[in-house]
C-alpha positions as CSV (number, residue, x, y, z in Angstrom):
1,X,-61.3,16.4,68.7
2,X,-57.8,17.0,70.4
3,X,-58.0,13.7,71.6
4,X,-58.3,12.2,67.9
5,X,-55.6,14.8,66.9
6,X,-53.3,13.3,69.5
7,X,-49.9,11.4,68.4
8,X,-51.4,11.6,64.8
9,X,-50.7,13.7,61.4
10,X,-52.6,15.9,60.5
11,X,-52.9,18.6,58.6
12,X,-54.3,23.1,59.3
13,X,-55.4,25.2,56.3
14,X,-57.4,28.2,55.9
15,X,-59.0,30.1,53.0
16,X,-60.3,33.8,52.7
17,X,-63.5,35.2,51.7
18,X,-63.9,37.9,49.4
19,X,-66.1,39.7,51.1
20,X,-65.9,43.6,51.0
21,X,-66.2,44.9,54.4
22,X,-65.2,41.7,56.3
23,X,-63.6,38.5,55.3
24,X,-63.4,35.6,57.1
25,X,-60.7,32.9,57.3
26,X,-62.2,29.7,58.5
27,X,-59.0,27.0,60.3
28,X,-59.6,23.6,59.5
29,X,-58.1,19.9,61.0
30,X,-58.1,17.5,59.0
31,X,-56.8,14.0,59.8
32,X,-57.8,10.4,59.1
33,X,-60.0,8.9,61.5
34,X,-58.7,5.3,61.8
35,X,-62.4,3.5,63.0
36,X,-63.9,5.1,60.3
37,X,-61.5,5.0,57.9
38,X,-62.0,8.0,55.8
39,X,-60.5,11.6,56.5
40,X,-62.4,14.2,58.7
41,X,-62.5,17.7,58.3
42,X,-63.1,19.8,61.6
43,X,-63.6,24.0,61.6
44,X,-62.2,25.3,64.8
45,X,-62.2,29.0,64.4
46,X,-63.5,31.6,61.8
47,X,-60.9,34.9,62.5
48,X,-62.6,38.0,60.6
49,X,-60.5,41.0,59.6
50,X,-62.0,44.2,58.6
51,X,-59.4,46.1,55.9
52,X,-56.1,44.9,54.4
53,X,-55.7,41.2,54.8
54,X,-52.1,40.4,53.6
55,X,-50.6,37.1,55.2
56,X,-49.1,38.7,58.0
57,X,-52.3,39.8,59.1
58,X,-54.2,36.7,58.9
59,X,-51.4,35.2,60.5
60,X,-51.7,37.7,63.1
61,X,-55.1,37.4,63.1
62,X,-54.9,33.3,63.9
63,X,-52.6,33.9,66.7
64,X,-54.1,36.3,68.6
65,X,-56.7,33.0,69.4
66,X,-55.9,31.4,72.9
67,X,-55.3,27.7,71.4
């Protein structure tokens, strides 16, 4: 996948849960794949946080990942 990502746009997002206890806050590529023409979404990590989850800590959350 980096290798597609490479020199191109693309673009990150992530959306919460609501789960009660633990909510989860999947980071998705996505980016047009140029042989297949059509755009392709790609999960690379699902950070959890257990309590609050205001932006700073999913941000926090994201970051502590080794990318």
């Amino acid at each position: 996948m980096v290798l597609d990502l490479k020199g191109k746009a693309y673009t990150i997002s992530t959306e919460g849960s609501n789960g009660v206890d633990m909510k989860l806050y999947p980071i998705v590529f996505t980016y047009l794949d140029e042989k297949l023409l059509k755009f392709v979404k790609c999960h690379l990590y699902v950070p959890n946080l257990k309590g609050k989850s205001t932006g700073e800590d999913i941000a926090n959350s994201c970051l502590k990942w080794t990318w």
